[in-house]
N, C-alpha and C positions, 0 to 999 in steps of 0.2 A: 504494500500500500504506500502510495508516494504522497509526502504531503506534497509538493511541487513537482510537475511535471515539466518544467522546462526542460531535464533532460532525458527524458523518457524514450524519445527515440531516436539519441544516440543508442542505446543500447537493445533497443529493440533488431532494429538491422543487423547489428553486432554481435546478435545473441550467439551464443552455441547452443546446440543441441545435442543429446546422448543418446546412442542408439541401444538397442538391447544386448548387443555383446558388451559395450562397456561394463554393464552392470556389477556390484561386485556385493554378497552380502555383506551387511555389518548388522549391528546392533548394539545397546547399553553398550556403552565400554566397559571393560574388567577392570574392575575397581573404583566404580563409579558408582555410587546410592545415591539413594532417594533426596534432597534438599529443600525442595516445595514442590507442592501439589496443590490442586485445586481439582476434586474428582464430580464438581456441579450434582452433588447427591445432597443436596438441601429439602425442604421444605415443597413439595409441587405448587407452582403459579407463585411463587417467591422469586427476587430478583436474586442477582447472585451474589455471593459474598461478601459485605460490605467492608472485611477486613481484609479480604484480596484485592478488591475492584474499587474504582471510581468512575466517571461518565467524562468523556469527551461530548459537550451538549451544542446545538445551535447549528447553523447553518453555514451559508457565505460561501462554499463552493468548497472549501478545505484547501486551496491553493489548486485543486486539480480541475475545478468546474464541475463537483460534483454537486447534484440534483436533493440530497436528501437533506432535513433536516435530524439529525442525533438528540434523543429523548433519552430521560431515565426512566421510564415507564415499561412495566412489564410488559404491557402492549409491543412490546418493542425487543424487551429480553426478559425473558422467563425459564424456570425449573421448568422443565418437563419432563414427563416416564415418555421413557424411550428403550422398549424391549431389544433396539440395536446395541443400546448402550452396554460398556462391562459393566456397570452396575445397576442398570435398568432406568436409570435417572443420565439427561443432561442438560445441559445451556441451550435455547433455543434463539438465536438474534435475527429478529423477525422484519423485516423489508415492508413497507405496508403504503398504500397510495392513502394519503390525508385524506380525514375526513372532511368532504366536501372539493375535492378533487376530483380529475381521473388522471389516467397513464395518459399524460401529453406532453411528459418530457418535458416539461416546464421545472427551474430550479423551486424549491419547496413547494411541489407537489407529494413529496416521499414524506416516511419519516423512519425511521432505522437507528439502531444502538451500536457504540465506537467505547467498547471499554478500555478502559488501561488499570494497567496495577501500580502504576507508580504519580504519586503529583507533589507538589512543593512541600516542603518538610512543614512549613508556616500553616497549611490544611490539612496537616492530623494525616489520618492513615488514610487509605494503604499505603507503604511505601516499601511494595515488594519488587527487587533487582535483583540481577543475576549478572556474573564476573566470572565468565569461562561457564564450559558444562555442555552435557548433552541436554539442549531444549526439545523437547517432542507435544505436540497436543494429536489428538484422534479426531477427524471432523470430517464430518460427510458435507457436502460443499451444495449450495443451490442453485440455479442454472436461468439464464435465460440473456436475451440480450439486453446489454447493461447491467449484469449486474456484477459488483464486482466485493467477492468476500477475501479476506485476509487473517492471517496469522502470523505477527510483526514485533520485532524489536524497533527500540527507540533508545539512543545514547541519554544518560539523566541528566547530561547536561541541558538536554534543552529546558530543562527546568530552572528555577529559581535555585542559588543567586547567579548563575553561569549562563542562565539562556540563550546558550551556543545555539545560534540559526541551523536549520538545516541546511543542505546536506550535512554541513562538520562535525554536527552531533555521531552523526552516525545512524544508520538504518539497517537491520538484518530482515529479510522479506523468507521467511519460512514458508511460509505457502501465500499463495496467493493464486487468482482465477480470474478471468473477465467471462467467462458464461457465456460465449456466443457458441455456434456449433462447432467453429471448428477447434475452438478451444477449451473445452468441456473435459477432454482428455490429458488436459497440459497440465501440470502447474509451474509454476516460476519460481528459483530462487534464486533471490538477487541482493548484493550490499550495495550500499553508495554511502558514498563520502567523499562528493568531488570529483570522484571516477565512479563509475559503473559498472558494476561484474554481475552477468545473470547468465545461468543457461535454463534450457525448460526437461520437463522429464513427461516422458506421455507412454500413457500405459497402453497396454498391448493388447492388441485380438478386439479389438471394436470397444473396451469398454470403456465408461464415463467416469468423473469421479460421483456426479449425484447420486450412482445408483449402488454408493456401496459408505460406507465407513472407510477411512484410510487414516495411516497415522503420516504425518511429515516433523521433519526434525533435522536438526542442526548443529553438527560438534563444533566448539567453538572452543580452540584454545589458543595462547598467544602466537600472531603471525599466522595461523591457519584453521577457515573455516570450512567445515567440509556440511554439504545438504544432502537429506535420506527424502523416500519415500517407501513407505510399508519395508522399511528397513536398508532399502538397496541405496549406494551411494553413489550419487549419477554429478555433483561436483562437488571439483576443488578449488578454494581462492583460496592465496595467499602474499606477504608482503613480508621482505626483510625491511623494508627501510620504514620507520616511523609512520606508526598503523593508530586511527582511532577506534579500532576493534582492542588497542592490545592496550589491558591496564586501564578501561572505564567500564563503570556499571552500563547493566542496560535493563529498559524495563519492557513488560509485555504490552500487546494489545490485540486487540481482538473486535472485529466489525464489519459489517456488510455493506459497503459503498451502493449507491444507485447512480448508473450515470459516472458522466467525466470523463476528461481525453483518452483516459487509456481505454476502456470499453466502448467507448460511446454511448448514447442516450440509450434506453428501453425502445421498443418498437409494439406496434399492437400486436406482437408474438408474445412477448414476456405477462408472463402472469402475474398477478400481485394475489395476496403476500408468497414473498421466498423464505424460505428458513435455512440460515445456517444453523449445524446441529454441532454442539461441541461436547464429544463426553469427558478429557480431562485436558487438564494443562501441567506438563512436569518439568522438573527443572530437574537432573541427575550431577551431580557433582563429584571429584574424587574425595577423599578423607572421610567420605559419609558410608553409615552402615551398607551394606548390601541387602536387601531388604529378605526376608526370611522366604523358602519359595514355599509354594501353596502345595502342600500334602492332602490330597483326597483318595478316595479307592474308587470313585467311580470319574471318567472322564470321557467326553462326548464332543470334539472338538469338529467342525464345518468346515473342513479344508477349504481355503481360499471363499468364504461366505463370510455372512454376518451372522448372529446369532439366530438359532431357528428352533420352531417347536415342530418336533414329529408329530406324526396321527395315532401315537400313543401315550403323549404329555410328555415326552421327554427333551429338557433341552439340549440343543448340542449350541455349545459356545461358539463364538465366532472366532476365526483362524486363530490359532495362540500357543504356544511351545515352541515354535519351529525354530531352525534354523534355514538358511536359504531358502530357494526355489522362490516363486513368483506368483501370482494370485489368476486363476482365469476360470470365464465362466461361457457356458454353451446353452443359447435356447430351445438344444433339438431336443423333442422329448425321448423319454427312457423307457425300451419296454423289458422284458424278462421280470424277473422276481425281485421286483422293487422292495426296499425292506426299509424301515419295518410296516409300513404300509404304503396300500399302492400309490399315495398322495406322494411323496416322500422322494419325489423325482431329485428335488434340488439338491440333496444329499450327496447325485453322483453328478449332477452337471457341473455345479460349483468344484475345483479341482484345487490344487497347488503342484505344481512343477516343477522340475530343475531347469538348469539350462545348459544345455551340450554343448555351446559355444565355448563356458569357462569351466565345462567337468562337473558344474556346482551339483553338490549333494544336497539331499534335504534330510530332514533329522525333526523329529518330535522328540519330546524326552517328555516324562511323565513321572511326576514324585509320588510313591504312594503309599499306603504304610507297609511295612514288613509283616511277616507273618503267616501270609496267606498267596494261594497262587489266583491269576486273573485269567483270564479270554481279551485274548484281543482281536478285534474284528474291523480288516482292511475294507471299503467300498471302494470301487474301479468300477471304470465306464471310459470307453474307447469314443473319445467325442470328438478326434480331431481325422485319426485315419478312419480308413476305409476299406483296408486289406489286411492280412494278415502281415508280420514281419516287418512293418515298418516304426513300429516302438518295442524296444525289450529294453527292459531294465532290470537290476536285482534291488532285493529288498533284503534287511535280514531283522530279527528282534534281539536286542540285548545279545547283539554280537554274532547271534548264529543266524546263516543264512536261509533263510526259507524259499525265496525262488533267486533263479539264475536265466538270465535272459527271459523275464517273464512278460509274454506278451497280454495285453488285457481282451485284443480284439480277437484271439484265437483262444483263450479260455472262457471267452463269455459266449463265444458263439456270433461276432459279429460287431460293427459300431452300434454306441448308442442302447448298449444291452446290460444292465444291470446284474453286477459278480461281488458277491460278499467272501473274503476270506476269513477264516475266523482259527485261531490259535489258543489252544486251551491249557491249562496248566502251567505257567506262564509266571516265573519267578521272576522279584526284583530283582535287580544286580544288586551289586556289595556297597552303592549310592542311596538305594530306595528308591531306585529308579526302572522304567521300562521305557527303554528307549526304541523306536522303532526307525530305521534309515533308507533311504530311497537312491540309489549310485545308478550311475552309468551302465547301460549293460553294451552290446554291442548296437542297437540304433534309437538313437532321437533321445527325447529326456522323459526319466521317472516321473510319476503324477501319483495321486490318490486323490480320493476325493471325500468319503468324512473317514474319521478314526476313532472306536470305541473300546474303551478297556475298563473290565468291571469285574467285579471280584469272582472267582469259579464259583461259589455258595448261591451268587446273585444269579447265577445262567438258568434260565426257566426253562422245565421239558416244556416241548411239541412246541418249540420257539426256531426259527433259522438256523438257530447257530450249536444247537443240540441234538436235529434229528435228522435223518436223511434227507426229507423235505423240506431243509432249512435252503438249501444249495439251491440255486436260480435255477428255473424253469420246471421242477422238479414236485408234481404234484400228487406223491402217494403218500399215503399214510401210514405210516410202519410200526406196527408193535414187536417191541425184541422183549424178551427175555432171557438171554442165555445165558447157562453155568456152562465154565471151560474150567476142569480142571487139567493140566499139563503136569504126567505125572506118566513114571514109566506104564499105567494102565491109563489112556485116556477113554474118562467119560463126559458125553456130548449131549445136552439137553437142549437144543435152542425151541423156543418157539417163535417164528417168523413171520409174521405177514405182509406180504406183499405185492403191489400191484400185478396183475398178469403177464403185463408188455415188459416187465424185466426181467423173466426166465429165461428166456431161449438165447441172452445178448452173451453169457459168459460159462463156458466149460473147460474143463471138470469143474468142477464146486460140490463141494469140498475139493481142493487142489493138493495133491500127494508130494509133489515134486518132483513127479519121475515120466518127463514130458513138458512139452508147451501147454503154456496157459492163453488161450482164443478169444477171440471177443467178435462177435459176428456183428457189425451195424450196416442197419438200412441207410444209405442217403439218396437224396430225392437230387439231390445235384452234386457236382464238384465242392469237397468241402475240406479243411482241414480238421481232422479228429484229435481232439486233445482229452487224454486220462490221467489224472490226478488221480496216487493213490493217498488213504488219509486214516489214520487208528480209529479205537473208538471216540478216543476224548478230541477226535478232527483234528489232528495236529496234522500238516499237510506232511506224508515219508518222502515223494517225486514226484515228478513228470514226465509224461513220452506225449510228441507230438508226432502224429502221421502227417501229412502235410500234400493236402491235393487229390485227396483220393476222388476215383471217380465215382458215379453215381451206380448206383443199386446195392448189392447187399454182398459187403466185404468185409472179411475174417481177417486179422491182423493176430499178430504174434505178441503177445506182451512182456516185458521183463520183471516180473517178480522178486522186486530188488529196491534199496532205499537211496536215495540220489547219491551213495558212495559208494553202492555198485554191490551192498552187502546182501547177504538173503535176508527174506526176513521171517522171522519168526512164526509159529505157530500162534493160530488165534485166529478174532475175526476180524476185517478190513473191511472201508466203502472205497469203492470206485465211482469218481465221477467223472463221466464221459461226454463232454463238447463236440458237438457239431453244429454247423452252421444253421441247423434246424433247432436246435435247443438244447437240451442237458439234463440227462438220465443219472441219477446213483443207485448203484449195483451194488450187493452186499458180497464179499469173497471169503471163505474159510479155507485157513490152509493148516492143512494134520500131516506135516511131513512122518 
């Protein structure tokens, strides 16, 4: 946010822009805690803080020819629940055409809120500043032409008794937006002081910043400031020689311009009221605690989403553990065994990814108590190819590898096809942690798309991820009972029920080991048949892809073996079988 624009388009021309290979993760720095916060979890329809905030009020254009007049009136900024938010609560700075106006682009036809945290020592509080530190706020941004929201440092000099003019004071532009369309995707960050340093950062695959929550942020320490968005660090400014970044306070601000040179006016497109939504503001500094991390047993996180409620009250949080990868989202819808109900699509369209440009890995980590083992259950959906083989990644939990070049679009049966994996018994590491990793396999970059870990005592029978019909596409209902005792006398009591159409797919069964073990599938076209074998508590042992087979009804040879090529033991096993037609599990007993 510029108070003057005079030079505004020197540097617009001049801007740089980062493309997506630049990107590089970052996040908090090590060694850097909490300092101030302000997390807007006040009071609902309360204004905000009065010991953090004070009002930048009135009109005149602000030096930029902007249109609004700045009120302290809730009307204008208020608490609000906001189920996006991480604590259900934020700051709403609300844009609004006067009453007895309309949208005609005339100056004080608007009225809109221009917080700041800092004002002359002579008017009592707030007089909260910041000197070096990772700045970050979370804000979903509002859109239209003319409208222009911000999240802004200001050197304190421009305050009393020093009221160093601008630029000199100093200006850090952390986020910022002009809302028109083709800028919707951008944000700005930019310093000035005399000179101009900005580049933009614009997110990828078509999306906007309105239609999500994003955090932007800012490491600032002496001679070099570096700008994030949703963690990735897209620039660098810096100065050796005599810098008004290095060695003075600076204070926050926060507001929703209408109107002014850098957007231009509203047009009868723009809607009124806009809301910017802000759910916190933090200041991270070094010498301060590390703040304690959040131990729960149950965790339900929306890769690359916002906060969402399932079609069975459960929340899954909005993105949050990670390390790298990048946020994307697809409007194709999802068919297969959408879980945990059929609503429940955005689960697998929403994703997070790596990036094969820079190798980046992605990483969840998860604190949870000791004690006890979990289920953890991956969701995948194949929403960007089209064919098979053209994404394989590995994944592994707390170390050990679960899949190797695992493609999503040839275990699900297709794009756009909803595959739950699910891992049971599932120990923390020696941390309290359960950590799940996403790498490079041999093409394109790892995804997921939500991730759930709950305690094993919590897993409920005739649920997805405990019975044979938990597996996508897979609609029979199976009652087991079986005693195996393994014992130089084996005796076998199973009782089994199940559907008709999965008798005839696998022989021998019971499998002795003295011979190949067959699998006859129908397919109705050229398809690739992928088998997954899995214990009973579904921990996945391998995978064998056939790859291409033709149509009609073809026996393939299976290897009865665990991805390290070992036999495997006596007992019972599910097999589940992918074709481009959908996805059958098969129950196998093997009494060598």
């Amino acid at each position: 946010m510029k108070l003057f624009l005079t030079y505004l388009f020197i540097f617009i021309f001049g801007a740089g822009s980062t493309t997506w290979a630049d990107y590089t993760w970052e996040g908090v720095p090590s060694g850097y805690g909490l300092a101030w916060s302000d997390e807007f979890n006040g009071t609902t329809g309360s204004g905000p803080s009065g010991t953090n905030w004070a009002y930048d009020l009135g009109g005149g254009g602000w030096g930029n020819n902007e249109l609004e007049d700045y009120t302290s009136s809730t009307a204008n900024s208020q608490i609000v629940t906001d189920s996006n938010a991480v604590d259900g609560k934020s700051l709403a700075i609300i844009a609004a055409i006067k009453a007895g106006h309309t949208n005609d682009g005339v100056s004080g036809s608007y009225t809109s809120a221009r917080l700041v945290s800092s004002v002359s020592s002579s008017s009592g509080t707030p007089n909260v500043y910041e000197q070096y530190g990772y700045m970050e706020a979370r804000v979903k941004m509002p859109y239209g032409q003319g409208i222009w929201p911000a999240f802004w440092m200001l050197g304190n000099d421009t305050n009393p008794p020093s009221n160093t003019a601008w630029p000199n004071c100093g200006e850090i532009d952390i986020m910022e937006n002009i809302g028109n369309s083709s800028d919707q995707p951008v944000n700005h960050g930019s310093l000035h002081d005399g000179t101009d340093y900005t580049q933009t950062f614009s997110l990828p695959g078509g999306q906007l910043f309105h239609n999500a929550y994003h955090t932007f942020a800012a490491l600032w320490q002496s001679g070099e400031i570096q700008f994030y968005v949703d963690g990735n660090l897209y620039e660098t400014q810096s100065s050796a020689a005599p810098w008004v970044f290095n060695g003075n306070n600076f204070f926050f601000l926060l507001n929703c311009a209408v109107g002014g040179n850098f957007p231009g006016s509203p047009n009868s497109g723009t809607s009124f009221p806009q809301t910017m939504y802000v759910d916190y503001v933090r200041a991270y500094q070094s010498g301060f605690p590390t703040p304690t991390p959040v131990v729960q047993s149950t965790w339900r996180v929306h890769c690359g989403g916002d906060n969402y409620t399932d079609g069975l009250g459960n929340l899954w949080s909005a993105d949050s553990n990670f390390t790298g990868g990048w946020p994307s989202a697809s409007a194709s819808g999802i068919s297969g065994s959408v879980q945990p109900t059929a609503g429940d699509q955005t689960l697998y369209q929403y994703q997070r990814y790596g990036n094969s440009t820079g190798g980046e890995t992605v990483t969840y980590t998860f604190n949870v108590p000791t004690g006890t083992t979990y289920q953890v259950t991956l969701k995948f959906a194949e929403a960007y190819f089209s064919s098979a083989g053209q994404r394989q990644f590995n994944y592994s939990i707390n170390g050990v590898t679960e899949q190797t070049n695992f493609d999503i679009y040839s275990a699900a049966g297709g794009a756009n096809r909803a595959l739950d994996e699910a891992y049971n018994s599932i120990s923390p590491n020696g941390s309290g942690q359960i950590v799940v990793q996403f790498t490079q396999g041999s093409a394109d970059n790892p995804t997921v798309g939500g991730i759930q870990v709950i305690p094993q005592s919590s897993v409920p029978t005739a649920t997805p991820t405990n019975t044979p019909c938990g597996f996508p596409g897979n609609t029979c209902t199976p009652t087991m009972t079986p005693t195996v005792t393994l014992t130089p006398t084996v005796t076998l009591t199973p009782t089994v029920t199940v559907s008709a159409d999965e008798k005839p797919w696998l022989w021998p069964n019971p499998y002795y080991g003295n011979g190949p073990l067959a699998l006859e599938v129908p397919l109705v076209g050229v398809s690739d048949v992928h088998v997954s074998f899995f214990t009973l508590a579904f921990r996945k042992i391998s995978d064998q892809t056939f790859s291409q087979m033709p149509a009609g009804l073809q026996q393939l040879t299976l290897n009865v073996a665990d991805k390290n090529q070992s036999t495997l033991a006596n007992g019972l096993y599910y097999l589940r079988v992918t074709t481009s037609s959908g996805q059958k599990v098969i129950k196998l007993l093997i009494l060598r």
